[in-house]
C-alpha positions in Angstrom: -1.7 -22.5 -8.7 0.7 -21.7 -6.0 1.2 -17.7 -5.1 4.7 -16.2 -6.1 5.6 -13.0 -4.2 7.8 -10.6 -4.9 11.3 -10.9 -4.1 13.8 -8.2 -3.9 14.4 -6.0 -5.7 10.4 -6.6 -7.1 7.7 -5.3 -5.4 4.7 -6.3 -7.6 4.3 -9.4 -10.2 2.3 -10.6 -12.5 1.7 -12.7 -15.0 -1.0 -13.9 -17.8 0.2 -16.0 -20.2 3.8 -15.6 -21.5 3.6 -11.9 -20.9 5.2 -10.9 -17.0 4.8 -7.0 -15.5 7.3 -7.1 -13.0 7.9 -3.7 -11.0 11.0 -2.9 -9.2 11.2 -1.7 -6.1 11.8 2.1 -6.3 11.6 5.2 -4.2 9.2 7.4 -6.5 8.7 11.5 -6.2 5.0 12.2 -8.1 3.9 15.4 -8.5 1.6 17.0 -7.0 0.6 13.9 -4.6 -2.1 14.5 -1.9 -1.8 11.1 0.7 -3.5 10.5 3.6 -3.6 7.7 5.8 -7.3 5.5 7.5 -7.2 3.8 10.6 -9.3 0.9 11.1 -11.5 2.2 13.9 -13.9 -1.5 14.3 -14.4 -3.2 17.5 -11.7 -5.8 16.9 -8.8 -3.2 17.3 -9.5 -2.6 20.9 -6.5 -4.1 22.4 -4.6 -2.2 19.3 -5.4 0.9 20.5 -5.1 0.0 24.4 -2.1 2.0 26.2 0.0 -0.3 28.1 2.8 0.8 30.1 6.3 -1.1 29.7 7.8 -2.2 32.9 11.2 -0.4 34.0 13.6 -4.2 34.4 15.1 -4.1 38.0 18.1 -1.7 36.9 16.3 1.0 35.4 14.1 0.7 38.8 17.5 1.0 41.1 18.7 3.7 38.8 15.6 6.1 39.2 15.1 5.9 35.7 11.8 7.9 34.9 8.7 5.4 34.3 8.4 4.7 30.7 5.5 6.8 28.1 2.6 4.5 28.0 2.0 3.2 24.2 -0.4 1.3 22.1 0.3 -0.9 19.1 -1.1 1.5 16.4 1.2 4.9 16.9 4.3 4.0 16.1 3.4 2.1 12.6 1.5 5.0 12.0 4.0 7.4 12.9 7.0 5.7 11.1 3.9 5.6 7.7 3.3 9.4 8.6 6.8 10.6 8.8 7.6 8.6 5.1 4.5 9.5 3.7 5.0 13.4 4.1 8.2 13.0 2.4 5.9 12.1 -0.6 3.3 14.5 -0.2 3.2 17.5 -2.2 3.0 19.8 0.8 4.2 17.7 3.6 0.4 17.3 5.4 -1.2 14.2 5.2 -5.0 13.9 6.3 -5.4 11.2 8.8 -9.0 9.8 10.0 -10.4 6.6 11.6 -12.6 4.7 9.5 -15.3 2.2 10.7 -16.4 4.2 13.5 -19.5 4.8 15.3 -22.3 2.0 16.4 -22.9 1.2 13.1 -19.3 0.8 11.4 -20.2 3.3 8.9 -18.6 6.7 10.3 -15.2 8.6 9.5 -13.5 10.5 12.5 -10.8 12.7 10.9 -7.8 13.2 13.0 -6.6 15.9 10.8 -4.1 17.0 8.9 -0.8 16.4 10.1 2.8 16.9 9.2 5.6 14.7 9.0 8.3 16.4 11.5 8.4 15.5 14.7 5.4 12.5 14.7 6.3 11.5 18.0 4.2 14.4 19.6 1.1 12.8 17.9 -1.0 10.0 20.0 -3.7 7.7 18.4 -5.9 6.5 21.0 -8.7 5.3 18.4 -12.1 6.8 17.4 -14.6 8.1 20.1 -16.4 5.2 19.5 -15.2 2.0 18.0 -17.7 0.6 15.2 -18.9 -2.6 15.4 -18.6 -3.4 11.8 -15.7 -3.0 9.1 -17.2 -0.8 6.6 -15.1 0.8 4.1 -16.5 2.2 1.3 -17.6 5.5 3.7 -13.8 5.7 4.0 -13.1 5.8 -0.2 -16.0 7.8 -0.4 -14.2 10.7 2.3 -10.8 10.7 0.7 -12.0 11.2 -2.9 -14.1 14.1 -1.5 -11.3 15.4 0.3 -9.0 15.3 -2.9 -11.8 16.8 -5.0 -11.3 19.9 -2.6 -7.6 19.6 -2.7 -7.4 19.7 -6.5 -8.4 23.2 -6.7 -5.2 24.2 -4.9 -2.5 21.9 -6.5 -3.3 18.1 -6.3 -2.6 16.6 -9.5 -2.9 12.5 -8.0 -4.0 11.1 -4.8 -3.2 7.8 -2.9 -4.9 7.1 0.6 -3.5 4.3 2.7 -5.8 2.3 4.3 -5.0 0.3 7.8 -7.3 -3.1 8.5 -7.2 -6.0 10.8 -9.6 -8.1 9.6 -12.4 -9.0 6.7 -14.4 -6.0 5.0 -18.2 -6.1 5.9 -19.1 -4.3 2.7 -16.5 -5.6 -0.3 -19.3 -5.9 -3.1 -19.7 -2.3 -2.3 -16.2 -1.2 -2.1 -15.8 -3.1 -5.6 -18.9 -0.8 -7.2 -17.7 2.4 -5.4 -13.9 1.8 -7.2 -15.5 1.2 -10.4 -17.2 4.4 -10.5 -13.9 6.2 -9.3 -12.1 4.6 -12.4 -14.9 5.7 -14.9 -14.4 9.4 -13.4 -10.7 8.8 -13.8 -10.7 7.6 -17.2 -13.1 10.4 -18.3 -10.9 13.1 -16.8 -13.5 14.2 -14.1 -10.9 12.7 -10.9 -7.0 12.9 -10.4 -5.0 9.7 -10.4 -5.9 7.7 -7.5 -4.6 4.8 -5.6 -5.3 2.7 -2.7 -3.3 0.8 -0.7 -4.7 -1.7 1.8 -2.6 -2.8 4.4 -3.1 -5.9 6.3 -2.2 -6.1 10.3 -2.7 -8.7 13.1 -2.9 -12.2 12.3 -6.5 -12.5 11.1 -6.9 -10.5 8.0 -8.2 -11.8 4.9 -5.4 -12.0 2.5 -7.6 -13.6 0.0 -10.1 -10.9 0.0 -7.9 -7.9 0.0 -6.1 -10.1 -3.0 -9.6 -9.9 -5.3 -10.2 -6.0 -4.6 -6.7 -5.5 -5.2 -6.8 -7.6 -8.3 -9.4 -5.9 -10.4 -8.3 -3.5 -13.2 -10.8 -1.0 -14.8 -10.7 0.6 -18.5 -8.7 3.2 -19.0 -7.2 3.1 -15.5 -5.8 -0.8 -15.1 -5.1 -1.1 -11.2 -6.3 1.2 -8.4 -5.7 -0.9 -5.7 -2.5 -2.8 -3.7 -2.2 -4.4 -0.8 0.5 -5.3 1.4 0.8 -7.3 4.7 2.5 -4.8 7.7 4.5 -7.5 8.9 6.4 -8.4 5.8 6.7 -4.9 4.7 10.9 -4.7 4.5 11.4 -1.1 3.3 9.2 1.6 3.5 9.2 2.0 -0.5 6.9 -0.8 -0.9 3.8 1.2 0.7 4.0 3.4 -2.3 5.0 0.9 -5.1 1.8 1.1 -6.8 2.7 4.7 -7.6 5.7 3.4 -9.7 5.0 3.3 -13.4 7.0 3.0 -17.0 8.2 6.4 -16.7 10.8 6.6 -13.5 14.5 4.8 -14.1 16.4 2.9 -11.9 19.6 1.9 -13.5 21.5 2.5 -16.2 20.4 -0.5 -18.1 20.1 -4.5 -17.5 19.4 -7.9 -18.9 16.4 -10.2 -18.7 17.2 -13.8 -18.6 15.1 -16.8 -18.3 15.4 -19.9 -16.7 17.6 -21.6 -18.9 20.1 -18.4 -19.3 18.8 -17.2 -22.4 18.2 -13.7 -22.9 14.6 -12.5 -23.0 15.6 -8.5 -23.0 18.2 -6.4 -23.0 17.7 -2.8 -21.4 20.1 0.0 -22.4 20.9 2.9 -21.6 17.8 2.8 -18.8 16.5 0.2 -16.7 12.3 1.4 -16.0 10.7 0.6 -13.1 8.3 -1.5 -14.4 9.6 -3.9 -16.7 7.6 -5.8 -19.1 8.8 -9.0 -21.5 7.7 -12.3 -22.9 8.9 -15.8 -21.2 8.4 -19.4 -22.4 5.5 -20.6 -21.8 7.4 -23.7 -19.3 9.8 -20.6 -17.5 9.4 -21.1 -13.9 11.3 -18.3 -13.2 13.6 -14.9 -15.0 16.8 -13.5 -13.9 17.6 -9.5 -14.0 21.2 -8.5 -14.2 22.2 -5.0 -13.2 25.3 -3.7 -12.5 27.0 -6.8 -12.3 24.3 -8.3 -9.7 21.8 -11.1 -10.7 19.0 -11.4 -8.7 15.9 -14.5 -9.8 12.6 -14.1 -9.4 10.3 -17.1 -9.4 7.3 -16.9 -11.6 3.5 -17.9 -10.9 1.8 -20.3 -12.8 0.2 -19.1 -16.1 -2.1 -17.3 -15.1 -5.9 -18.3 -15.9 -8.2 -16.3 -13.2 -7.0 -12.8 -13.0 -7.8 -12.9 -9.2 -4.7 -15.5 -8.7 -1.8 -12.9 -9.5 -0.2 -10.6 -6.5 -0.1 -7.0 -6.3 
């Protein structure tokens, strides 16, 4: 079966059956929201973290333009991420720490906790000490204590973004450790939580980030997303798995299938996350809102959960 992403306006798809979930893309306030961001701290993001200094061209030279900052590929994604991110968070910090650290992968470095304003004064060299592995469940296991300490003063939800360049050494792990988040979630013991993983660099493993973020638990249904940095569009779609049935976008709107017949008709509101029945042969649905008509191809019917996207 061939992968459909999501197109504009969607951010998330997916299908089983005749039965689609499609979620729009949508700039959500939550709450009481705690976020924080992980850097991937492993061997492999060396160069990532090296400072380079960009050459002044001939003119700036002649002009006595000052020599330019020295920069490395990871602060200004974080920074852009840490400037949007406060904006969400229910007191403007977010806590920021390097994950896969130390000899043996398995160490967090927190940075601290840092605000949105003025996130150009912040510099991320990298962890003391790079790990040699990509262990992440260490990572989970920090952010979940860190919100247990922040519920007591006002965090209602949490949702940690995660930064990696390459393939989890400990996935079975990460897998066990979100299953007994959910079962804490479901039984009222945790907050709402979500985790975003977000692929950089050209050799992460799409298709392993795609099973963790596949997997839905009782009581909870999704805990995880994942993106890829590079087609990343608008900053929304970091938080997207924070949208749910409650928050409007429109005014109302019609579903239409591939042939032009209506499959629902919204009004009065258009949610965020829509959800409808298509024939079974659809290969694709149409929203109209506000006059605009925008198609969204459809997967395959889904028969291995771990084929949809989210």
């Amino acid at each position: 079966m061939g992968h459909e992403k999501p197109i504009e306006p969607f951010s998330d798809l997916h299908r089983e059956g005749d039965h689609v979930r499609a979620v729009l893309l949508h700039d959500p306030t939550v709450e009481g929201l705690d976020m924080a961001i992980y850097m991937d701290a492993s061997g492999s993001m060396r160069e990532e973290y090296a400072y380079k200094t960009q050459q002044r061209s001939f003119l700036e030279w002649l002009r006595g333009a000052p020599m330019k900052e020295p920069s490395n590929d990871v602060e200004p994604q974080v920074r852009w991420m840490l400037e949007y991110l406060a904006t969400k968070d229910r007191n403007g910090l977010l806590r920021v720490a390097y994950w896969a650290c130390g000899t043996n992968g398995r160490q967090v470095e927190a940075v601290g906790e840092l605000k949105g304003t003025d996130v150009k004064q912040y510099k991320f060299p990298g962890a003391k000490q790079l790990g040699g592995y990509t262990y992440l469940e260490p990572a989970l296991r920090d952010y979940v204590k860190y919100l247990e300490e922040q519920v007591k003063v006002g965090a209602k939800r949490g949702c940690a973004i995660i930064v990696t360049d390459g393939r989890l050494h400990d996935a079975e792990a990460v897998e066990k450790f979100s299953e007994e988040v959910a079962r804490k979630i479901a039984s009222g013991r945790l907050p709402r939580i979500n985790f975003v993983l977000v692929g950089v660099g050209d050799d992460i493993d799409e298709e392993q980030l795609e099973h963790i973020a596949h997997a839905e638990y009782p009581g909870v249904g999704h805990l995880w997303c994942h993106r890829i940095a590079k087609e990343i569009t608008q900053v929304a779609e970091l938080v997207a798995v924070l949208v749910d049935e409650t928050m409007t976008v429109a005014a109302g709107g019609t579903i239409y299938d591939d042939k032009g017949k209506v499959l629902k008709t919204y009004e009065g509101r258009l949610p965020a996350v829509l959800e409808f029945e298509v024939p079974e042969e659809a290969k694709s649905f149409t929203l109209e809102v506000n006059g605009q008509r925008y198609t969204q191809p459809l997967p395959d019917e889904d028969h291995d959960e771990d084929e949809d996207h989210h």
